[in-house]
Structures are given as structure tokens and as C-alpha cells.
C-alpha positions in Angstrom: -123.9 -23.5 -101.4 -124.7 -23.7 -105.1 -122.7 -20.7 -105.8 -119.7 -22.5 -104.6 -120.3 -25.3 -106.4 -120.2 -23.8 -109.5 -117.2 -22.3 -108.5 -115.9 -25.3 -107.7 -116.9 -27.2 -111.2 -115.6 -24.7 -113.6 -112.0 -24.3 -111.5 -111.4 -28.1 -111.7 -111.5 -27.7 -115.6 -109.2 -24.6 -115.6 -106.1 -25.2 -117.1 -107.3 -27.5 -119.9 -110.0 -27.1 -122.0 -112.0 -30.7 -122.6 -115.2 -30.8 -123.7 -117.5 -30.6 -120.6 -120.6 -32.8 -120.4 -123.4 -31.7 -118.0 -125.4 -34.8 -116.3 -129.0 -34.2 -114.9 -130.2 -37.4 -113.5 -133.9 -37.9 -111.8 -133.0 -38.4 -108.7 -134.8 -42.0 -108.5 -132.1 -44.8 -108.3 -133.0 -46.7 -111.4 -132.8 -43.3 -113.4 -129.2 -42.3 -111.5 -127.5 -45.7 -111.9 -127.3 -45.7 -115.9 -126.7 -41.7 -116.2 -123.7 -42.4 -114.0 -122.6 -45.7 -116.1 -123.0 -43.5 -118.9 -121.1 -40.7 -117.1 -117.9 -43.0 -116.5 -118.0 -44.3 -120.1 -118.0 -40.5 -121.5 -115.5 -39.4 -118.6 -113.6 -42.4 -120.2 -114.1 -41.3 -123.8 -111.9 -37.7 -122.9 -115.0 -35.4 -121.4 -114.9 -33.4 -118.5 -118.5 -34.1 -116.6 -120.4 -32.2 -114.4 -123.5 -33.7 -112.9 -126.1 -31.4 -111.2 -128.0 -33.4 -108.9 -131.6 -32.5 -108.1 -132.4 -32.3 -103.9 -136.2 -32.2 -103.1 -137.2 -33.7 -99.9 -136.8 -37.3 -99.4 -134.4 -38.8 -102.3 -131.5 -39.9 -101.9 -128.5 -38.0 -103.7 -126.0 -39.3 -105.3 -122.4 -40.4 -103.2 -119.6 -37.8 -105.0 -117.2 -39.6 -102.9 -117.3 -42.2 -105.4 -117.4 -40.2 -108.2 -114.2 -38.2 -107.6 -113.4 -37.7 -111.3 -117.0 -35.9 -111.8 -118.0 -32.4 -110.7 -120.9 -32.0 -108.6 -123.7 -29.2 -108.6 -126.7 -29.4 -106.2 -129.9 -28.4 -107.2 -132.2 -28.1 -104.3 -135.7 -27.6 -104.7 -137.9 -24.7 -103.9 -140.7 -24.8 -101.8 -142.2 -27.7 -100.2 -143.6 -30.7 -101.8 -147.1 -31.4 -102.9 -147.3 -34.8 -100.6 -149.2 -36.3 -103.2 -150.9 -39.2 -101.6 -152.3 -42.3 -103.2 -151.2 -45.1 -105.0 -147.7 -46.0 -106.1 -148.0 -45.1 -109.5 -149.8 -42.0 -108.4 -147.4 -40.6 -105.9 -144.3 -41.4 -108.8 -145.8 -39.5 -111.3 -146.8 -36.6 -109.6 -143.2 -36.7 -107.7 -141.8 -36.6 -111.3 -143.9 -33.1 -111.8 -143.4 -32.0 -108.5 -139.1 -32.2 -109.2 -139.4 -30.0 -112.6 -141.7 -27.9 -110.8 -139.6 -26.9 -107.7 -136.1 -27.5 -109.3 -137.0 -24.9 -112.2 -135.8 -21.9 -110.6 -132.8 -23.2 -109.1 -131.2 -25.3 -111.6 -131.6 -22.3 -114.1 -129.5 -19.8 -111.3 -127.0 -22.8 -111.3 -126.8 -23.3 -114.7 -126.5 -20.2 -116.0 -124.1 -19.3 -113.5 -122.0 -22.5 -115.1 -121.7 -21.2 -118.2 -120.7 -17.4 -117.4 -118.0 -18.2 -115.5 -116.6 -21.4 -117.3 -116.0 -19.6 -120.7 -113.9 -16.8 -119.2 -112.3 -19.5 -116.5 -111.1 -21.5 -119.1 -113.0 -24.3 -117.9 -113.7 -26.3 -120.7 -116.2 -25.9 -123.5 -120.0 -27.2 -122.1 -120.8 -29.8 -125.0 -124.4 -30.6 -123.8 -126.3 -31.2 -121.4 -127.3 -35.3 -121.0 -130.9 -35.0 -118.9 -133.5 -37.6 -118.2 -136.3 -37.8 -120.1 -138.6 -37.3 -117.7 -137.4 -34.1 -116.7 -139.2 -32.0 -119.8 -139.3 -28.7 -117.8 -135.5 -28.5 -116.9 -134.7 -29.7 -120.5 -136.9 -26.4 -121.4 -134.2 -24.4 -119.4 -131.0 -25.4 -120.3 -132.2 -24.9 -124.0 -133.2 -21.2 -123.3 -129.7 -20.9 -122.4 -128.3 -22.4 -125.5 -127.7 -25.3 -124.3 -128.0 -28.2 -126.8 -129.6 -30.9 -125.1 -130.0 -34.5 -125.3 -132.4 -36.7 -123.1 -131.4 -40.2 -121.8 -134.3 -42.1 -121.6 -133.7 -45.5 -118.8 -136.0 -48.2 -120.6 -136.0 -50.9 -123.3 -135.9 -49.9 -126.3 -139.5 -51.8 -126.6 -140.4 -49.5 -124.1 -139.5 -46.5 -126.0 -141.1 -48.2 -129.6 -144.7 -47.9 -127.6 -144.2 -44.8 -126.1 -143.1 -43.5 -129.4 -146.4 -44.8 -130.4 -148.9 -44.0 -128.1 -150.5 -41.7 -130.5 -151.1 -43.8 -133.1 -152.3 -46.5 -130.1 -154.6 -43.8 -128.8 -156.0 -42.8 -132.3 -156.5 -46.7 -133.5 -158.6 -46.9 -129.8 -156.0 -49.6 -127.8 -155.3 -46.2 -125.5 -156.5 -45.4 -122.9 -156.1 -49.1 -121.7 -158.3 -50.8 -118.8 -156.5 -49.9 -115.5 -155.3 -52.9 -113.9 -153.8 -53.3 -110.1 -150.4 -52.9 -109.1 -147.8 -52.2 -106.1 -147.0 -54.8 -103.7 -148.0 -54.9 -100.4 -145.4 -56.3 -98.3 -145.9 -57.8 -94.4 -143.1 -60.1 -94.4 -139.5 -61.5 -94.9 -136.2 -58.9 -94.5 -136.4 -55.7 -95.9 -133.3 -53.6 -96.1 -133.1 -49.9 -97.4 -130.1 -50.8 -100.4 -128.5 -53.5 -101.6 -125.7 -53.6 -104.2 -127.7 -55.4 -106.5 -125.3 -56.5 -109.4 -122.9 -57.8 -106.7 -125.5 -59.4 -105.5 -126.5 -61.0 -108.4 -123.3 -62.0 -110.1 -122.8 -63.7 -106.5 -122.5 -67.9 -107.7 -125.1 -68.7 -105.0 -127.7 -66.8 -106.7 -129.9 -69.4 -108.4 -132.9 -66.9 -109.2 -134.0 -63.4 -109.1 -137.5 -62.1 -108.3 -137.7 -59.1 -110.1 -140.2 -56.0 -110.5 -139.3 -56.4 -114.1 -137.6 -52.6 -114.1 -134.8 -52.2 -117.4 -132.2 -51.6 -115.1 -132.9 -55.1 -112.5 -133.8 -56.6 -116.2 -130.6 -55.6 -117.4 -128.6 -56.5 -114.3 -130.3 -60.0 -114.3 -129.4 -60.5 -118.0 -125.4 -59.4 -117.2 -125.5 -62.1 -114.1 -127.0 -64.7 -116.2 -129.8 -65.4 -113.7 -133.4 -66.6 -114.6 -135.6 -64.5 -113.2 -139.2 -64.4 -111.4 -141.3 -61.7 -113.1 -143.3 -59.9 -111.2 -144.4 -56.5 -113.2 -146.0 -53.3 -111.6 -146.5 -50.5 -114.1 -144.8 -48.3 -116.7 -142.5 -50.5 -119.3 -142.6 -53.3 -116.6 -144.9 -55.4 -118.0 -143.8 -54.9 -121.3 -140.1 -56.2 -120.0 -141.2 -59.0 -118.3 -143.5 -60.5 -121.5 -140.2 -60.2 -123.3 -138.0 -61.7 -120.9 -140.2 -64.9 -120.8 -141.5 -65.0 -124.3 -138.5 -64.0 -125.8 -135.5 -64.5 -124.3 -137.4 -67.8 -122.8 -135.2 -66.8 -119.3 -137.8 -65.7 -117.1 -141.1 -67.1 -115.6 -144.0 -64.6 -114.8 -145.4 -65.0 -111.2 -149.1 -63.6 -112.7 -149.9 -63.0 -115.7 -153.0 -60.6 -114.9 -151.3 -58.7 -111.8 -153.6 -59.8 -109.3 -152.8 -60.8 -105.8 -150.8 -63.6 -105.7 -151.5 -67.3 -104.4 -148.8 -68.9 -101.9 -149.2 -72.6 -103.3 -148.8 -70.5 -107.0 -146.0 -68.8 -105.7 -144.4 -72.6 -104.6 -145.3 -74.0 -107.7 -142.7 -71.2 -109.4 -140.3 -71.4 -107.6 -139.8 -75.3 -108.3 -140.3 -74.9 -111.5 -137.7 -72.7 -112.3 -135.0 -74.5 -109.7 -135.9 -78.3 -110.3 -138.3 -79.0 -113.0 -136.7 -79.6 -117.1 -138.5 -76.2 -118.2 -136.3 -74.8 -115.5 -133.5 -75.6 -116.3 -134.3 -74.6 -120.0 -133.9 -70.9 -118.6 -131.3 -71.4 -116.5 -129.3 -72.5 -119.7 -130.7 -70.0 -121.7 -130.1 -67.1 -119.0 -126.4 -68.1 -119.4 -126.5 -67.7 -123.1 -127.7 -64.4 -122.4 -124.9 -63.4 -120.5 -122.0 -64.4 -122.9 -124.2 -62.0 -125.1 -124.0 -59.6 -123.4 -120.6 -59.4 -122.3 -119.9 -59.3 -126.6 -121.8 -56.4 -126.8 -119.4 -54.2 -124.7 -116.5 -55.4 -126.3 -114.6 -53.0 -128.7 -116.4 -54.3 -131.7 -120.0 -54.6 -129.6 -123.2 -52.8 -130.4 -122.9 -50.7 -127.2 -119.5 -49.4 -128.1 -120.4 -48.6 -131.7 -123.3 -46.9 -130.3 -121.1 -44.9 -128.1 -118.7 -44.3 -130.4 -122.0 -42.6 -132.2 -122.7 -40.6 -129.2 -119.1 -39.0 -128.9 -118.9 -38.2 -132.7 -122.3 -36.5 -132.5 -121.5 -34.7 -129.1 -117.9 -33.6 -130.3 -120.5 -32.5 -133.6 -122.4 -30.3 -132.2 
């Protein structure tokens, strides 16, 4: 199956030689949804892309159907899993091992068979390779092979300042921090398996959004110009949320110390942020937020300079 994959990628470049672009998402849906908005944007910019998408046990992978510009490559994993049990943050992290672990192998065979057969095939000239950051060991691979390599990393840009600096936090004594609760334990309401989130957001009967506080729902709330309901869990989280209320002023955090929360507490937020003055304080401020926003991806935005910085230096290297 990955054999004719491969095949498949380098013969839809044949006949004209673009720059290729090759996409390694993890496959967790807040790490696929930006690689693939960043996909479009350099599919858009005159790049040929290829993503290979990872297939361990469990995850979800990504819909090529709507992606019919893109090539597609699966990876699947080798072995079985570690079923790492306990909490949340526990089972993520060692997930995120377990995926550079069992994809190692395969993705190389893949890979390497990619770039013997697109050179000769006249399939277009591999540029890069655009992998998450998490995904150390695979970034390892593809630079054995010559590949350069850039890694997308799917936080704030706060989030990356700290993790940029956790040795100097760990050497000034701030690291390790005291561990604190987290994950959710949910017995009631409606629970489906997906939603379209932005849709659902930028939907005009959306007054508020209670949000995990992850970049991308952060992001997505920001876009829809909807206060939000923070409600952190781990990782940059926390980090977004204090920013989102301190800041921007356009969120209000359910609990400040991640404990288990109160119903009447819970009742008390909810009216503040739909009827009290301070309410609509971030309501109006949300909206501010948005019409910032939206400048930013215009031609003269920060995110299309920034672009336009990442195709010069691609088309550099």
C-alpha cells in the first residue's frame, strides 16, 4: 500500500517540476488542522505538497477527499501500541513517543522511496519537509536522508517563549513546577465525536465558548469574535487562557487553580459573561479582536509577511 503511494505522489508531479513540500502532521486534530491550513496557503503560494500521514492504532487520519490538490502517503505504524494507561496528560505524552517510535521504520521506507523515484520521474524538486515538532525522531530521519527540515510547532508564540526557556526556568529553580490536577471528567450533557468547530463558532447564535484553552480553539474563538469560558488542562493551556483574560480582557477563567469545579460558580460565569456590564466589556472587546484579526491575513498583514518569509526561505534552501 505505501509503495503505491509513493508511486502515486511522485506521478502526479510528472510533467512539471514545482517545488514539492512534504507535510508530516501528528496525527492529533489540533496538530493536523493548522499543518493542513498551512498546506493550502503553500499549495496556494505555487508548491506541489505531499502529506505523509502517520496511522497507529486509534487516530483518526486525515479525509484526502477534501484535500484533492495534495498527495497523500500513509505511514502505518509498526508493532502494537504500548497502551499506556493513566492520566490524560500521561497517556498523550507517551502516545507522542509511542508514534516516533513505531512510525520510524516505515516513514523512512516511504520516504526514501519518495525521493529515488521523484528525481528521475520528473516529479518535482522535494523543498523540505514541514514536520511537527513533536515528532523529533521522524525529523531525525528525513535529515539522514538530506532532507532539510523545518518543524511547525501548533502553540502561541507565549507558549513557545517558555518552552524556549525552560532551561533557564529549571536552572533559576521555578522548574520542575508543583503538579496540579487536570482532565475533566464528564457524566453529563451531549457529547458527539466531531464538530466543525469554526462553523460552529462564527454561527450568529453563538454568544460564548467554553474552551479547554488549546491555540487552535483560542485561535478559532478569537477569528469568531466570541468571549470565551476558560477552562485550561495542561501544556500551553493555562498559559493561553491567563492571556486571553488578562490580556486581551475577552475571556473569563472558570477556576483559576484547576480544581473541581462548583455548579453555583459555574452559574455565576455564565451570567457574568452574558448579562452583567463586565460581560459585555468582552463581548465588545472579543469583536475588536476579530476585525484584528481578519487585518492580519490581509495582503499587507503580519501573517502574510510571515509567509511571504517562509516561501523566500523555502525557495532558499
Amino acid at each position: 500500500m505505501g509503495t503505491e503511494a509513493v508511486h502515486a505522489a511522485v506521478a502526479a508531479g510528472a510533467g512539471h517540476r514545482r517545488r514539492r513540500v512534504l507535510l508530516l502532521p501528528l496525527p492529533l486534530q489540533g496538530h493536523i488542522n493548522p499543518m493542513f491550513h498551512l498546506a493550502s496557503v503553500l499549495h496556494a503560494r505555487g508548491f506541489a505538497v505531499t502529506v505523509f500521514h502517520l496511522q497507529p492504532a486509534g487516530v483518526n487520519a486525515p479525509d484526502a477527499s477534501l484535500h484533492p490538490a495534495f498527495d497523500f502517503v500513509p505511514v502505518p505504524a509498526d508493532g502494537d501500541g504500548d497502551g499506556a494507561g493513566g492520566d490524560y496528560l500521561e497517556a498523550t505524552l507517551a502516545g507522542i513517543l509511542d508514534v516516533n517510535r513505531r512510525c520510524e521504520a516505515p516513514f523512512r521506507e516511504r520516504l526514501a522511496a519518495l525521493l529515488e523515484e521523484a528525481a528521475p520521474a520528473g516529479g518535482g524538486d522535494v523543498a523540505c519537509l514541514v514536520a511537527d515538532a513533536h515528532l523529533l525522531t521522524l525529523m531525525d530521519v528525513a535529515r539522514r536522508l538530506g532532507v532539510p527540515t523545518l518543524a511547525l510547532r501548533t502553540g502561541s508564540a507565549a507558549s513557545f517563549r517558555v518552552f524556549a526557556a525552560h532551561r533557564m526556568l529549571r536552572d533559576m529553580g521555578y522548574l520542575p513546577a508543583r503538579a496540579l490536577p487536570y482532565g475533566v471528567d464528564v457524566s453529563r450533557g451531549k457529547i458527539v465525536s466531531w464538530g466543525p468547530q469554526r462553523d460552529v463558532l462564527a454561527h450568529p447564535a453563538i454568544a460564548a465558548f467554553w474552551t479547554h484553552c488549546g491555540w487552535n480553539s483560542t485561535l478559532e474563538s478569537v477569528c469568531a469574535g466570541v468571549p470565551m469560558l476558560l477552562r485550561p488542562c495542561f501544556g500551553d493551556q493555562p498559559g493561553n487562557a491567563r492571556y486571553a483574560e488578562r490580556v486581551w480582557r475577552a475571556g473569563l477563567a472558570l477556576d483559576g487553580g484547576g480544581g473541581e469545579l462548583e455548579r453555583g460558580k459555574v452559574e455565576a460565569a455564565i451570567r457574568r459573561l452574558m448579562e452583567e456590564d463586565d460581560g459585555a466589556g468582552m463581548r465588545r472587546r472579543a469583536g475588536e479582536l476579530k476585525s484584528r484579526a481578519a487585518e492580519c491575513i490581509t495582503k499587507a498583514g503580519s501573517s502574510c509577511l510571515i509567509i511571504d518569509k517562509l516561501v523566500n526561505h523555502i525557495l532558499s534552501i
